[in-house]
C-alpha positions in Angstrom: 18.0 3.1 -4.5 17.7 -0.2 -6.1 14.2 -2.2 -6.1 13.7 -6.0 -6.6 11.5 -7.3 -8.9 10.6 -10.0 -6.8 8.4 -9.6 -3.7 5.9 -10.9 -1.0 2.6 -9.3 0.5 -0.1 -10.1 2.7 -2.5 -8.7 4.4 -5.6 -9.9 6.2 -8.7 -8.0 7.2 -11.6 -8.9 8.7 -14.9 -7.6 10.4 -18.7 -9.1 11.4 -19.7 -10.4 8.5 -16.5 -10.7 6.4 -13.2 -12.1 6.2 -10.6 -11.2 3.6 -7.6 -12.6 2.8 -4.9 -10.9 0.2 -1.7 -12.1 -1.3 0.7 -10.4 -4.0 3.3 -12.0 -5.3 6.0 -10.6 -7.9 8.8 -12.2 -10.2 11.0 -10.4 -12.6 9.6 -9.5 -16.0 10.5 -6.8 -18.7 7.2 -5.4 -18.2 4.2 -5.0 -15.9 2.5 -7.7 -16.1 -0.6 -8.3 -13.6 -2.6 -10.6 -12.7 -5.7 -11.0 -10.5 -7.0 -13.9 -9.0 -10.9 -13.9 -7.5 -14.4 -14.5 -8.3 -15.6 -11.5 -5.6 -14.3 -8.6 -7.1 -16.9 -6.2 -9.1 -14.7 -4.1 -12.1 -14.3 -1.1 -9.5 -12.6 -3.0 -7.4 -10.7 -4.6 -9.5 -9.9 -1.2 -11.5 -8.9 0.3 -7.9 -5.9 -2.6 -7.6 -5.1 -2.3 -11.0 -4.5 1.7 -10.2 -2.4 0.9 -7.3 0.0 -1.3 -8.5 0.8 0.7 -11.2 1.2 3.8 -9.6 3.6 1.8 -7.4 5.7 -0.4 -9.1 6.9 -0.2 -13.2 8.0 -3.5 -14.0 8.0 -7.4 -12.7 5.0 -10.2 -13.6 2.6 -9.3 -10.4 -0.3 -11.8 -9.3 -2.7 -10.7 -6.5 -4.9 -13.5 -4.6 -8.1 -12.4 -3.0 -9.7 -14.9 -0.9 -13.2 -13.3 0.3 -15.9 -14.5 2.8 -18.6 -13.5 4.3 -22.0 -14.3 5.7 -24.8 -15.1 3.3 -28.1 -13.5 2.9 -31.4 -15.6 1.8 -34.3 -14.2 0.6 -37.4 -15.8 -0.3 -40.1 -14.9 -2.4 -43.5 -15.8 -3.8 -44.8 -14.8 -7.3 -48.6 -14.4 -6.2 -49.7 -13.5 -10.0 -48.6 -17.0 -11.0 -49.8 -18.3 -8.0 -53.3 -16.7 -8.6 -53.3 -18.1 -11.8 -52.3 -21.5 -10.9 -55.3 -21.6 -8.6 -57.5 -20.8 -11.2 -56.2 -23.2 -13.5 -57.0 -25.9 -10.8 -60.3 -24.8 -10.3 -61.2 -24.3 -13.9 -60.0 -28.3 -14.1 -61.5 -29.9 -11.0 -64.5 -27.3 -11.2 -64.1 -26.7 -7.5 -62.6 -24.2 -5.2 -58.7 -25.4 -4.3 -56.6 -24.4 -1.2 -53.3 -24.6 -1.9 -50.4 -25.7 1.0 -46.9 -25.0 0.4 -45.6 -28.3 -0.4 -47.9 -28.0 -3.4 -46.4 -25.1 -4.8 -42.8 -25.3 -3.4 -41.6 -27.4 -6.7 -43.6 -25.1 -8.8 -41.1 -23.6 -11.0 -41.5 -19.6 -10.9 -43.5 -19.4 -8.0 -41.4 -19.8 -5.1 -38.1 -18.6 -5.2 -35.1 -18.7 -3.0 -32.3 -15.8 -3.6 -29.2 -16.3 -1.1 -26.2 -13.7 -1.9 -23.4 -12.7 -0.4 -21.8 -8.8 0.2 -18.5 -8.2 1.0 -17.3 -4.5 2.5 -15.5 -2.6 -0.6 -14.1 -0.9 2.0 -12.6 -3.4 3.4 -10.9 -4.9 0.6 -9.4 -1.7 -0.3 -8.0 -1.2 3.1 -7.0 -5.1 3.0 -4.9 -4.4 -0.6 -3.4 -1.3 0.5 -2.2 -3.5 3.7 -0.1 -6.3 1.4 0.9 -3.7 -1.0 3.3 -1.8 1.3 4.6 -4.8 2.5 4.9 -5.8 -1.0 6.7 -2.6 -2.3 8.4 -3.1 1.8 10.0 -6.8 0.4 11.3 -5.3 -2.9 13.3 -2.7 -1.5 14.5 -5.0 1.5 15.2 -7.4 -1.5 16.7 -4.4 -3.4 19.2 -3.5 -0.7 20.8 -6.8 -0.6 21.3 -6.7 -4.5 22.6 -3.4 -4.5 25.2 -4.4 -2.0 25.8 -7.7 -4.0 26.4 -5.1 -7.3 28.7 -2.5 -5.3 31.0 -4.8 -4.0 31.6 -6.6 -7.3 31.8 -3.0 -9.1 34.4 -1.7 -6.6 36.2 -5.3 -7.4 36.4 -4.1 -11.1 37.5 -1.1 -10.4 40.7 -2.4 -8.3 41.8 -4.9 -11.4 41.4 -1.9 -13.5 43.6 -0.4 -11.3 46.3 -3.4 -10.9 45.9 -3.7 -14.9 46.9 -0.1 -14.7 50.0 0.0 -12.9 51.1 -2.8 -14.1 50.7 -2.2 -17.8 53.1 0.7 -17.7 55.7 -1.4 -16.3 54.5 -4.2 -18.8 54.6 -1.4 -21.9 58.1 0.2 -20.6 59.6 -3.4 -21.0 58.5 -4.5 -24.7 59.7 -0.7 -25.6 63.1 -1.9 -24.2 63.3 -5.4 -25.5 62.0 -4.7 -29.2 64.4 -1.8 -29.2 67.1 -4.1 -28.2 65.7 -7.1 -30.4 66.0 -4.4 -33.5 69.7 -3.4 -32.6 70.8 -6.8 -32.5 69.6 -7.4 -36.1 70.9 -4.2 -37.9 74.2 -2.6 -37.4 73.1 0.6 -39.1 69.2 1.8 -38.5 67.3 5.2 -38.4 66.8 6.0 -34.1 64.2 8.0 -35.7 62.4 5.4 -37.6 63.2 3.2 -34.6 60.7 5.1 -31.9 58.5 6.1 -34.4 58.1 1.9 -35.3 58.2 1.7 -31.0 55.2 4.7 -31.0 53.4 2.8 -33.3 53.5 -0.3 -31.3 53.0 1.0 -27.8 50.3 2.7 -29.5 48.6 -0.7 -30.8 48.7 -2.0 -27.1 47.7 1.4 -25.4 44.6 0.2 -23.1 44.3 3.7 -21.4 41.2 4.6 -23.3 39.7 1.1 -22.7 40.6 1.7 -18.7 39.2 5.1 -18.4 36.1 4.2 -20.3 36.0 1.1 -17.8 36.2 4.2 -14.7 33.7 5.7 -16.4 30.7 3.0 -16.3 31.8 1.9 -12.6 31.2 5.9 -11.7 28.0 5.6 -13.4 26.4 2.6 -12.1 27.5 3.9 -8.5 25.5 7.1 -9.3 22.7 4.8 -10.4 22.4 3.5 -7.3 22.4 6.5 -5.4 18.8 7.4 -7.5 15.8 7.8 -5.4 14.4 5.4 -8.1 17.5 3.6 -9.8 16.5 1.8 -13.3 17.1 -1.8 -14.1 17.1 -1.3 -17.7 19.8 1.8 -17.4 22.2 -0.2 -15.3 22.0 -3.2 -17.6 22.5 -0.8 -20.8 25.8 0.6 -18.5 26.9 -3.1 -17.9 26.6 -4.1 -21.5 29.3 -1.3 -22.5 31.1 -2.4 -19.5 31.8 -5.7 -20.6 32.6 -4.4 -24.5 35.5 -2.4 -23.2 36.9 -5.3 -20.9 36.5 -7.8 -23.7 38.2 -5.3 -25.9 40.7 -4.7 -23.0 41.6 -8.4 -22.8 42.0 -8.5 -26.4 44.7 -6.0 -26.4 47.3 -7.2 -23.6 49.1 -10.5 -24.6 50.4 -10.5 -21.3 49.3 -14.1 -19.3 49.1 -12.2 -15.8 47.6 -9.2 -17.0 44.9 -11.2 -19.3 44.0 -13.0 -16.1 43.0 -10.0 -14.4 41.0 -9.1 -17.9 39.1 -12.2 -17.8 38.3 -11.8 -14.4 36.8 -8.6 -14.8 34.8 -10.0 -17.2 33.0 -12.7 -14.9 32.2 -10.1 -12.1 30.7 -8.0 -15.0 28.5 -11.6 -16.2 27.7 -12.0 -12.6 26.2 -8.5 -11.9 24.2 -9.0 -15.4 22.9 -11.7 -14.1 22.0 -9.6 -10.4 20.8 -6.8 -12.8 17.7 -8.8 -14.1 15.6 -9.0 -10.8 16.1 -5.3 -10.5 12.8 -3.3 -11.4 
């Protein structure tokens, strides 16, 4: 089973006091390359996403948005030692005894002090990020499916050129064997039948594409087996396509015949075309 690279998940989650908001987005890449975008997240948290993508996915450039909110907390506090010792500084000065209000001390720095933070539920986030990755990983395959379709059906078109280029090479090869016979009769009244086929073997030989063709079987088979994987490989079916296209550019190098050359080049463009497919696949 084949798995995009690219992908879309998210996932919101939200209770009394918080409200989170998760996105994860994912493009093709030769590595795993993840990124993390929020100022909430403490390193646990952040290790815990980090953990989960990797377990789930092995290649494609991965961002993750967290968007986190939730209800502040204020606290206030007085510092009574410095508050203490402010008084006693003022008395010491006016020589008197001093009651202080609070607008005297509020713009006192150090003595009152006003602490608001914010919590969000660990919990939550996890459960939030475990949400938009399955419909992450869910997109990929969905993604995957349509690309492995897009990959049979040009592979099965390769394999019926092969084919025509098959049949109708052995007529092709049957006919030059019969017209450079001829050809070599025509131009010497006395010649060796011998030497004659052996000069023909040695030709048909030179434009003998069965090795080319059955090497050309060969890939097709295994990039259909490919797909058939639990967990097919991007990199694999791109190595199987790059020997794919040697033997049909070596196989259109051999025929000189217009027709069959045709069929050769075209082979080569579905093979492009699937190269091309091949690097969105994980």
């Amino acid at each position: 089973m084949i798995k995009s690279m690219t992908g879309f998940g998210l996932s919101e989650s939200f209770d009394k006091t918080s409200n989170i908001s998760i996105e994860i987005r994912g493009v093709n890449h030769r590595f795993l390359e993840l990124s993390i975008k929020s100022s909430e997240l403490g390193n646990d948290i952040e290790d815990f996403i980090r953990e989960g993508i990797s377990k789930s996915i092995n290649r494609g450039k991965i961002e993750v948005k967290i968007k986190a909110k939730s209800s502040s907390k204020t606290k206030y506090d007085i510092n009574k030692k410095l508050l203490k010792m402010l008084e006693k500084s003022l008395e010491a000065a006016l020589k008197d005894k001093v009651n202080l209000n609070f607008s005297d001390i509020k713009d006192v720095p150090g003595i009152f002090n006003i602490e608001t933070s914010k919590s969000v539920d660990k919990k939550l986030i996890k459960n939030c990020f475990n949400k938009a990755l399955r419909a992450f990983v869910d997109s990929r395959k969905k993604e995957g499916k349509r690309i492995e379709n897009v990959l049979l059906k040009k592979t099965k078109s390769i394999e019926s050129i092969a084919l025509r280029i098959q049949k109708l090479e052995k007529k092709t090869l049957n006919k030059k064997i019969k017209n450079y016979k001829n050809k070599i009769k025509k131009l010497i009244e006395d010649f060796d039948d011998t030497r004659l086929d052996q000069e023909v073997a040695m030709l048909a030989l030179k434009h003998d594409i069965s090795e080319e063709l059955d090497r050309i079987f060969f890939h097709t088979k295994s990039i259909k087996e490919e797909f058939r994987k639990k967990a097919s490989s991007g990199k694999k079916i791109d190595f199987i396509l790059q020997e794919l296209f040697r033997e049909s550019n070596t196989l259109s190098v051999k025929i000189d015949d217009s027709k069959l050359k045709d069929l050769a080049l075209d082979m080569k463009l579905l093979i492009e075309e699937m190269r091309e497919q091949t690097q969105n696949v994980e």
